[in-house]
C-alpha positions in Angstrom: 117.1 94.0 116.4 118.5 93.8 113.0 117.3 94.9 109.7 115.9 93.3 106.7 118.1 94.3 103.8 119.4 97.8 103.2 119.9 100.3 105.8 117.6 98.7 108.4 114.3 98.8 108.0 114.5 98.2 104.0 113.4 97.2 100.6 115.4 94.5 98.6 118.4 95.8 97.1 118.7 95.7 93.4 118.5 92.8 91.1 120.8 90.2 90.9 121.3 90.9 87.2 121.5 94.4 87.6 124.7 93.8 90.4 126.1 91.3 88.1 126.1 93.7 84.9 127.4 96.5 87.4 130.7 94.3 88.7 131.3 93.0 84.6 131.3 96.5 83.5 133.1 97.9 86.2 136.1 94.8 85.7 135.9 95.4 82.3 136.8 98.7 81.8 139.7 98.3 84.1 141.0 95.0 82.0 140.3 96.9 78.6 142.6 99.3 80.1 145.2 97.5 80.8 144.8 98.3 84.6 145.1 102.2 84.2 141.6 102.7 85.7 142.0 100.0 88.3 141.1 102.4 90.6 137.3 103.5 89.5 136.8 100.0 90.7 137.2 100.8 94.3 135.8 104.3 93.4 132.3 102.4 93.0 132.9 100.0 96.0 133.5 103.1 98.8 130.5 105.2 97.0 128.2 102.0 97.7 130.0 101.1 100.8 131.0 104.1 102.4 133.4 102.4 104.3 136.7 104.1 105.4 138.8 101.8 104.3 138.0 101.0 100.8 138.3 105.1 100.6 141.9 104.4 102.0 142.1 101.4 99.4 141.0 103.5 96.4 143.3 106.5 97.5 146.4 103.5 97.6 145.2 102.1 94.3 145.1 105.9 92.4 148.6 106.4 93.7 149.8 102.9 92.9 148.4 103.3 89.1 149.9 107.0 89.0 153.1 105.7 89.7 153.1 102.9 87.4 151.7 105.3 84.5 155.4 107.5 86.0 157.6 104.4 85.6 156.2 103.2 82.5 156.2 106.5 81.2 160.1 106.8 81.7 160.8 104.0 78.5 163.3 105.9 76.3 161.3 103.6 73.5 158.1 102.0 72.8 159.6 98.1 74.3 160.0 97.8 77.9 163.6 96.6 78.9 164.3 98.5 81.9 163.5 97.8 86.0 161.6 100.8 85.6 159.4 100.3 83.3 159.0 96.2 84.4 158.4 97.3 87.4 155.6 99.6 86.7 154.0 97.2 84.5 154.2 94.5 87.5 152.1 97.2 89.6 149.3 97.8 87.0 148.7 93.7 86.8 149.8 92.5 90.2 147.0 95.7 91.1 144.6 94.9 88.8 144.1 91.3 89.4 144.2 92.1 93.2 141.8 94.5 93.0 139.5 92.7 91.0 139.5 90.0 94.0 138.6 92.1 96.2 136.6 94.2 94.5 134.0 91.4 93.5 133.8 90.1 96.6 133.6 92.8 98.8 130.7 93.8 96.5 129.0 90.5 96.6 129.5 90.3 100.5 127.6 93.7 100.7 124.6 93.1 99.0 124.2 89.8 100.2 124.4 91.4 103.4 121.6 94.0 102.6 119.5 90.8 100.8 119.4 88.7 104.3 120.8 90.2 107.0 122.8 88.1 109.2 123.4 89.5 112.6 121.9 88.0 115.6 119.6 90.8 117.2 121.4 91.4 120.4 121.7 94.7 122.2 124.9 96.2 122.8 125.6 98.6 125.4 125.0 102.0 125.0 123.6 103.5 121.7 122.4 101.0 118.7 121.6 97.4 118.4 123.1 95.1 115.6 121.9 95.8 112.3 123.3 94.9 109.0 125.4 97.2 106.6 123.8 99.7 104.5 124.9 100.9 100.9 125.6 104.1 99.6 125.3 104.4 95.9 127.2 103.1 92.6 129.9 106.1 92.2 130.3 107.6 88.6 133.6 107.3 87.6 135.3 110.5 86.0 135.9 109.9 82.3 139.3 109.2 80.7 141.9 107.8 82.4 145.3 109.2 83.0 147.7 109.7 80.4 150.7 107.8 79.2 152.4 105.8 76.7 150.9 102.3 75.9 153.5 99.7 78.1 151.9 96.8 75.5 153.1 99.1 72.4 154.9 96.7 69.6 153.5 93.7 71.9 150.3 93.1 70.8 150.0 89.2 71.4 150.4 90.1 74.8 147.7 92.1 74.8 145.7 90.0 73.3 146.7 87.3 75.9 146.2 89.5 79.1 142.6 90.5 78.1 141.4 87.2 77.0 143.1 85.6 80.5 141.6 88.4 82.3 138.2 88.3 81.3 138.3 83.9 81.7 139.2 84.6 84.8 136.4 87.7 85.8 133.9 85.9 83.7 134.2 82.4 86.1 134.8 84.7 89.6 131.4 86.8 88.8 129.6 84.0 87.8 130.9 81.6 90.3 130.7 84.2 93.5 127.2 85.5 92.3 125.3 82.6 91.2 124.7 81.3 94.4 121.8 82.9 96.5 121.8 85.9 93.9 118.2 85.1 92.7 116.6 84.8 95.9 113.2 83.0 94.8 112.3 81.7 98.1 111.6 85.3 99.6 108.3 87.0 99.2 109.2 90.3 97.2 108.6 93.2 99.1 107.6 96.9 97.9 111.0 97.5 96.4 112.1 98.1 93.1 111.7 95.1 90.9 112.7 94.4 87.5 109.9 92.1 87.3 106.8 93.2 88.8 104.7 90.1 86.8 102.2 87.5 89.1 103.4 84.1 88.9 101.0 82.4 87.2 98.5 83.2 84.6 95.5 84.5 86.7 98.2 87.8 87.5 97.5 88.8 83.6 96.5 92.6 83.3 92.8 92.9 82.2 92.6 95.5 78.7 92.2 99.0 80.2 94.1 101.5 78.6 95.6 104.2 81.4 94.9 106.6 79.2 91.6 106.7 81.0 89.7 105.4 77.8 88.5 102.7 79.5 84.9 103.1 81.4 86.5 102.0 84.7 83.4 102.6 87.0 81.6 100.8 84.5 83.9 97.3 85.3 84.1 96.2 81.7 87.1 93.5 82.5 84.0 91.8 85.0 86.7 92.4 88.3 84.3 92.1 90.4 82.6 89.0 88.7 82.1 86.4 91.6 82.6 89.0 94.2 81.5 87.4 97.7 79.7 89.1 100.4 81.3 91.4 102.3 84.7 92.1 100.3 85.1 95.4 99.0 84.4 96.8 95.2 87.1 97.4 92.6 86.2 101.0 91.6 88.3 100.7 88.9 91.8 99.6 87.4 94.0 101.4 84.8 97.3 100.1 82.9 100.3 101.7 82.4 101.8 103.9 79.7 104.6 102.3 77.4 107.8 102.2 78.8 111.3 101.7 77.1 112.6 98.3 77.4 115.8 99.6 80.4 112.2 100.5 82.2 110.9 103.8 83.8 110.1 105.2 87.4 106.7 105.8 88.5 107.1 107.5 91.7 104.2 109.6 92.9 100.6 109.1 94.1 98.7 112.1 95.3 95.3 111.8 96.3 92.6 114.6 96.8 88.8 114.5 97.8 88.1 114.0 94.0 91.0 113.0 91.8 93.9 110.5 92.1 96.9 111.6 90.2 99.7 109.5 88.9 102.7 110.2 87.2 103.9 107.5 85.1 107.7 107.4 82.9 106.8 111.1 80.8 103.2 111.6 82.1 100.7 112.5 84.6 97.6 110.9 84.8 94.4 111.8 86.7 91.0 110.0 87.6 87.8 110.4 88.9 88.2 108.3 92.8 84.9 106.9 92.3 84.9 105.5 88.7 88.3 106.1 87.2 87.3 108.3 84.4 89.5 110.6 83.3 89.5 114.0 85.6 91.9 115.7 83.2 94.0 115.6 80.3 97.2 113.6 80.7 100.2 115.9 81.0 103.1 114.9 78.7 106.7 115.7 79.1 109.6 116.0 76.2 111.4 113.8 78.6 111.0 111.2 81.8 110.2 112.6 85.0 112.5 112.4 87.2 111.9 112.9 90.9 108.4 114.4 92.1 107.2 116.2 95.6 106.1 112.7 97.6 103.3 115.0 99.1 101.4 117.8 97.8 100.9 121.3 98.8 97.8 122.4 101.4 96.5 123.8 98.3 96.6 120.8 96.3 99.7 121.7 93.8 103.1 119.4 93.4 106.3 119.8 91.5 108.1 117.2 88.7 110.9 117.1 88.1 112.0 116.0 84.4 114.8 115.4 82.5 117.0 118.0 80.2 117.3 115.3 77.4 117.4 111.8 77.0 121.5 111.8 76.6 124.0 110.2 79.2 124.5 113.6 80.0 120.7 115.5 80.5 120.2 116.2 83.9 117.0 116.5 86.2 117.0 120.0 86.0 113.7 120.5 84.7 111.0 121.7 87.1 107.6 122.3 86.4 103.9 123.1 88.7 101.0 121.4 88.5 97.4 121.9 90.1 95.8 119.0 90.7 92.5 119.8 90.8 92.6 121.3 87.1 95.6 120.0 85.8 96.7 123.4 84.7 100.4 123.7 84.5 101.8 126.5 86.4 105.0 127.9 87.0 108.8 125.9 85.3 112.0 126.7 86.8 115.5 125.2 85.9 117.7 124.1 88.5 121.1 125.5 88.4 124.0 123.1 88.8 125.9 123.8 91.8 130.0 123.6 92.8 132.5 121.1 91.1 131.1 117.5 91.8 127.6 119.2 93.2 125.3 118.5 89.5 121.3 117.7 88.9 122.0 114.4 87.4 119.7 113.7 90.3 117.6 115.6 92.8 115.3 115.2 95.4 112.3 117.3 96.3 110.7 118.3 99.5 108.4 120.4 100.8 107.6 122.6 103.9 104.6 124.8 104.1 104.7 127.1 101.2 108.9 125.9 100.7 109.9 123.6 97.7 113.6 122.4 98.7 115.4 120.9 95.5 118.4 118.6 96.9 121.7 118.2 94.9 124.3 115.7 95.4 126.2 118.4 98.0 123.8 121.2 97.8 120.3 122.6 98.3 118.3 125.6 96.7 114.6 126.6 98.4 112.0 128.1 96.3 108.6 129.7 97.0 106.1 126.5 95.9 103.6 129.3 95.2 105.4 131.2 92.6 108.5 129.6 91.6 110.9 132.2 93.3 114.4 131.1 94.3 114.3 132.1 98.3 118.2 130.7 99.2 120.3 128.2 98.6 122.0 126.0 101.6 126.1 124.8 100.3 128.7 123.4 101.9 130.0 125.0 105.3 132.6 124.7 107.9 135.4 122.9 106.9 134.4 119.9 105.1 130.1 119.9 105.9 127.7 120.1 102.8 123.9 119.0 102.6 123.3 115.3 101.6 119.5 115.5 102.0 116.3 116.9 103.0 112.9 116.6 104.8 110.5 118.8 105.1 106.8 118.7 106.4 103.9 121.3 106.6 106.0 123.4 109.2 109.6 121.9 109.6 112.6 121.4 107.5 115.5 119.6 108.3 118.9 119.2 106.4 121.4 116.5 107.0 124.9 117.1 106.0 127.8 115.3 106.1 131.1 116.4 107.4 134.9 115.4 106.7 134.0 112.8 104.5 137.1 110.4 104.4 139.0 112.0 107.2 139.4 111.1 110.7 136.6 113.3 111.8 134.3 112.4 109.6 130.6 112.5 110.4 126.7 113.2 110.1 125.0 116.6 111.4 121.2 117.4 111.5 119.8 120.5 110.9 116.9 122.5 111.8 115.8 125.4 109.3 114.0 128.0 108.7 111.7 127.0 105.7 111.2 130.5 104.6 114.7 131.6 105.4 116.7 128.5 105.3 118.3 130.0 108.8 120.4 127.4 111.0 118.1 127.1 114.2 119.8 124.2 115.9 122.6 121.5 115.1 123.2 117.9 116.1 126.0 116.5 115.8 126.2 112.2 115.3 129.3 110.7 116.4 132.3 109.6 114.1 130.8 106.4 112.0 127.2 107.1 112.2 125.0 107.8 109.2 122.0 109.3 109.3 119.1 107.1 107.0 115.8 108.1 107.4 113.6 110.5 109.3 110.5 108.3 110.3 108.9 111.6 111.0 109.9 115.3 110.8 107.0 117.0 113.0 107.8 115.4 115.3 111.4 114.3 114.5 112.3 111.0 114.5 115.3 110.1 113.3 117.0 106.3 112.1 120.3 106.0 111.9 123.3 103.1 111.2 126.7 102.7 112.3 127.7 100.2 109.9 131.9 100.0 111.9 129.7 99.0 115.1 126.8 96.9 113.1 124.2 98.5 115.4 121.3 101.1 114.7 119.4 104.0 116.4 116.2 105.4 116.4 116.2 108.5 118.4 113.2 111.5 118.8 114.3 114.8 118.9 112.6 117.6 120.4 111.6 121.1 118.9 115.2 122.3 120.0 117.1 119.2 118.7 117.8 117.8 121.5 117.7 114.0 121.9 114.3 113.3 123.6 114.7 109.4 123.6 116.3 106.4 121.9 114.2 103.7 121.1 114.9 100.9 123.7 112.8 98.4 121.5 114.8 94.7 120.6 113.2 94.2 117.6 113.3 92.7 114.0 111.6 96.2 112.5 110.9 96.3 108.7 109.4 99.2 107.3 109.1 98.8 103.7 112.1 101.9 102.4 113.6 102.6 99.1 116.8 102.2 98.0 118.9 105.0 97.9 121.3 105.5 95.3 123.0 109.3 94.7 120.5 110.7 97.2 119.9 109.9 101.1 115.7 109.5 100.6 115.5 110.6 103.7 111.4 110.4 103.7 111.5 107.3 101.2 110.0 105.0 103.7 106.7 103.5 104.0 104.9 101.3 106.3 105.9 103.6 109.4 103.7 106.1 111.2 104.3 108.7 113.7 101.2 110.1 115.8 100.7 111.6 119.1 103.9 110.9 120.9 103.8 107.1 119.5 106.0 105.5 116.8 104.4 102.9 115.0 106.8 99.9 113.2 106.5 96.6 111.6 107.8 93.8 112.7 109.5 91.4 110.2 108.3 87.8 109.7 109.9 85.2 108.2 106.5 83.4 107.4 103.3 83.6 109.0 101.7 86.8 110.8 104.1 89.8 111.6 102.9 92.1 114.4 103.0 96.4 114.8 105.0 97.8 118.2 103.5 100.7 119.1 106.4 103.1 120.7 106.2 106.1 123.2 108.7 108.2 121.6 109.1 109.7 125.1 110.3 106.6 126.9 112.0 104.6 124.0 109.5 102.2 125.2 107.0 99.2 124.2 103.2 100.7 124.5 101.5 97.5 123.0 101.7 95.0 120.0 99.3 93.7 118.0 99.2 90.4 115.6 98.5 90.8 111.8 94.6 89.7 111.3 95.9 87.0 108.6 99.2 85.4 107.5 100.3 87.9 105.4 102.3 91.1 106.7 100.4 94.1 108.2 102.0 97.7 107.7 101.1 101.4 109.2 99.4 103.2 106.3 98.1 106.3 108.9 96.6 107.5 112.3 93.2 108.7 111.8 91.4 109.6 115.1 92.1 107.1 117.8 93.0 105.0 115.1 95.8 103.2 113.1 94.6 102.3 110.0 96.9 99.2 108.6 97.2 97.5 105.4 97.5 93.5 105.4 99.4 91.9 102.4 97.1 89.9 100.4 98.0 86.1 99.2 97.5 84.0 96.1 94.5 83.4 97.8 93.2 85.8 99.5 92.7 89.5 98.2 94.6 92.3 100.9 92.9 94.3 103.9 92.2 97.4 105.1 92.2 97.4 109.5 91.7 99.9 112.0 93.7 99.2 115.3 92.7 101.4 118.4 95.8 103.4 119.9 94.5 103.8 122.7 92.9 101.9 125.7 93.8 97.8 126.3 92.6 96.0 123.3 94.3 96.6 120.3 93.1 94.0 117.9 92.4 95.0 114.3 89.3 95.7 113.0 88.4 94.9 109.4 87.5 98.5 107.0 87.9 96.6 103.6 88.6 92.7 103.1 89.2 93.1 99.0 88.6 90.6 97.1 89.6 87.0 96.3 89.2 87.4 93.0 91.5 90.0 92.2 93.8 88.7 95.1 96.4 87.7 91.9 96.5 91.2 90.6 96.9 92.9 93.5 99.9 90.8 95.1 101.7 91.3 91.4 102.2 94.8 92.4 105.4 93.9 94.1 107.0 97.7 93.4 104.4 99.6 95.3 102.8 102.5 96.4 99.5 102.8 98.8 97.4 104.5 100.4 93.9 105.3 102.0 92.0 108.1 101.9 87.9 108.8 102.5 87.2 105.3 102.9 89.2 104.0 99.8 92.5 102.3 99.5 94.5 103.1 96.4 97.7 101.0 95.3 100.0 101.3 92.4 103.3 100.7 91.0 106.5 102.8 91.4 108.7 101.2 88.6 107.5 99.8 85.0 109.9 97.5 83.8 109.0 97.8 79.8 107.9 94.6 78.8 106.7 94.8 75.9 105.2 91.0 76.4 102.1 92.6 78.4 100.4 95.7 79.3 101.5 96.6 83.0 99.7 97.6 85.6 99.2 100.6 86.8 96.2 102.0 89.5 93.9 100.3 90.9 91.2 101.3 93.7 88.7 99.5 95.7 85.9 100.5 98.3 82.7 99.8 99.6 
């Protein structure tokens, strides 16, 4: 088995423009330089990489550029005329132009990598099957550079002639080494992040409904369900999306109660009525853009946003406040504290476990009572060289995973079991040396993926209440759960299309056209229970178990609106039985959400987008539900 993308099972990873700008800037501000920040090139490749030997390349290249600044720096005058100094200027450009080699195409080979895969799906012995490498993040370089004299000082034509020679040259090696099979076109966009998520095609355009829930959604004034044949489902209503700024805005979390589906949107939350779409309360606005959000919400109905400080380079997601989502009353705000050196809020993650709000840093961790805001503990580095690098929590467990010796020869991944109330160590697993831990597929009961990206093979292991390994999934496959891609933060629970029930994992397969089939997994053998084949051409993913059930979404076409099945888990027949067949007539709308979030609850399914790309060309979309 092999994975689709990023770490295996995965979203696409981020736009071919965006990788392109990211490699020109990063080139750039080394050549503007004059190769004194050669380095924060390979900074960004082993933060996206996390390979151990571009961490070894970018410790050679900071020493190489400090002792060129040394020799340079050693010129009685402002000219260069001795070996010294010649020879340190030799360093910074025979570095610089070597680095920018590599650099571009180690970069391009990784993502192309995540983007298609590309190793053949054979078992090895012992623990993982091939799968392709998986990213880290884009580092941040520090600002400034070293200090020293200028070696071009008194030679400006020089100058002049490096840059200009440099950036010919970067401008042709980007362009020529990303052009080709950077705009993927031929694949069917999957539920990542998309800088474009508009239907090809004119019948894809938004109908006029404000989000603002001014529009009279159970009342279908945009005629949705105009030609509607017998037996597809109902559009219950649709609603568009706030403004966005024209870089785009995240528009993570759904939350869905028995009578209001809340959205939060760029600097609001939005709520609506699940059977007609009217407005349930207020919209709750925000000085600045949310941030990162609880992906569930509490037994009681009440999540946590986070949003930003300010809108600066330098604002931080620090900014936490309560909401009830019954009433929309805001309840308690709390202001995350920045931790160690290197351990800030420029991002966070949020989890939850029972009455236990968990706010992730970059190498740190701080618990609060959901109910009231109170800080309970925090969790910071330990041992030698451990610190928490993410979170997952559900209604009764919390898990940490940290990573250890990061660099070094005994570098590696540990899970953790805590107390949620406490944030007390109860047990500790230690991954061997070059795994990294991905996802959790589950966390009651655990279920853990993770990559060894030296080896190219994964795991999937269970874990039992002790953290112990139960059992390693034993399953060849071509598994692709739709996940998002993590940047500064693990996302360990930032995978959908997976589902975990009763002793039995439950994954999509990955099809390269045509029908896709789910395995269904006894976690307690690593073994094949049964499969079943998607209903229509189109992909079918886990949404839930309910019952004896697994309730499954099928992709729709361009001409064919999306379904709703129920699977039996148990028993010898396994073939899916239609709950909602939506329909044909919005088919166009509902595949244009390619950035996506889903879900099904009391007999309706609910799908909107996760990223607004600020198109000021079009209102986006938003929400929409169907049912019966």
């Amino acid at each position: 088995m092999h994975g689709h993308g990023y770490t295996q099972p995965v979203k696409q990873p981020p736009s071919p423009g965006y990788l392109v700008s990211m490699r020109v800037l990063f080139v750039t501000l080394s050549v503007l330089t004059c190769g004194f920040l050669t380095w924060v090139m390979l900074l960004r490749l082993a933060v996206v990489t996390r390979r151990s030997v571009d961490w070894g390349l970018f410790v050679a290249v900071l020493a190489v550029d400090i002792l060129s600044i040394v020799l340079i720096g050693t010129e009685p005058g402002d000219e260069i005329h001795t070996p010294g100094g010649y020879t340190g200027l030799a360093l910074l450009l025979i570095t610089l132009v070597a680095v920018i080699a590599y650099y571009i195409a180690a970069d391009v080979r990784h993502f192309q990598q995540q983007r298609y895969g590309g190793y053949a799906p054979t078992p090895t012995p012992g623990y993982g099957y091939p799968q392709p490498q998986y990213p880290g993040g884009p580092g941040t370089p520090p600002p400034g550079g070293p200090g020293s004299r200028n070696p071009f000082k008194g030679k400006p034509a020089l100058v002049v002639g490096a840059a200009v020679a440099a950036l010919l040259v970067i401008g042709g090696s980007v362009w020529a080494v990303t052009a080709n099979g950077g705009d993927d076109k031929d694949k069917k966009p999957v539920a990542g992040k998309s800088d474009d998520p508009k239907p090809s095609g004119s019948g894809g355009d938004a109908p006029v409904n404000p989000g603002d829930g001014s529009g009279d959604g159970g009342e279908d004034p945009d005629n949705l369900n105009e030609g509607r044949q017998a037996g597809e489902s109902k559009v219950l209503w649709y609603k568009e999306a706030p403004d966005a700024p024209g870089s785009g805005a995240d528009a993570n979390g759904m939350w869905i109660t028995d009578k209001t589906a809340v959205k939060a949107a760029y600097k609001q939350v939005f709520a609506y009525n699940v059977g007609d779409g009217k407005p349930s309360w207020d919209p709750i606005a925000f000085p600045e853009k949310i941030c990162a959000v609880t992906p569930e919400k509490t037994a009681d109905d009440k999540i946590v946003v986070a949003y930003m400080s300010g809108s600066s380079d330098r604002a931080k997601c620090n900014k936490l406040q309560e909401i009830d989502l019954a009433t929309g009353a805001k309840g308690w705000t709390e202001e995350v504290a920045d931790g160690e050196l290197f351990d800030s809020t420029l991002s966070v993650e949020l989890s939850v476990s029972g009455t236990t709000l968990m706010v992730g840093r970059s190498q740190s961790g701080t618990a609060y009572d959901v109910t009231s805001g109170k800080k309970l503990y925090d969790k910071k580095r330990y041992g030698d060289a451990c610190f928490p690098a993410g979170f997952a929590g559900s209604a009764k467990k919390l898990v940490q995973v940290a990573s250890c010796g990061a660099g070094g020869n005994t570098e590696h991944d540990e899970v953790q079991g805590l107390d949620p109330k406490t944030g007390k160590v109860l047990w500790t697993y230690k991954y061997d040396k070059g795994w990294r831990v991905a996802r959790a597929y589950s966390v009651d009961p655990l279920v853990v993926y993770a990559t060894n990206e030296d080896k190219k093979v994964w795991n999937i292991s269970t874990f039992t209440s002790g953290g112990k390994v139960l059992e390693q999934v034993g399953v060849d496959e071509d598994f692709a759960p739709e996940c998002g891609w993590a940047i500064l933060e693990r996302d360990l629970q930032g995978c959908s299309g997976v589902a975990v029930a009763a002793g039995t994992l439950y994954l999509p397969t990955e099809a390269t056209s045509g029908a896709n089939e789910i395995v269904a997994i006894n976690l307690a053998t690593g073994k094949e229970k049964w499969r079943t084949k998607s209903p229509a051409d189109e992909s079918m993913m886990p949404l839930k178990v309910e019952g004896d059930q697994l309730v499954a979404y099928v992709q729709p076409s361009y001409d064919a609106g999306g379904q709703v099945v129920a699977i039996p888990t148990g028993g010898s027949a396994h073939a899916p039985a239609k709950l909602l067949q939506n329909p044909q007539g919005v088919a166009d709308i509902e595949n244009s959400f390619y950035s996506k979030d889903v879900d099904w609850v009391d007999g309706r399914f609910y799908i909107s987008t996760t990223r607004l790309t600020g198109n000021d060309e079009s209102k986006e979309k938003l929400m929409l539900a169907y049912g019966k």
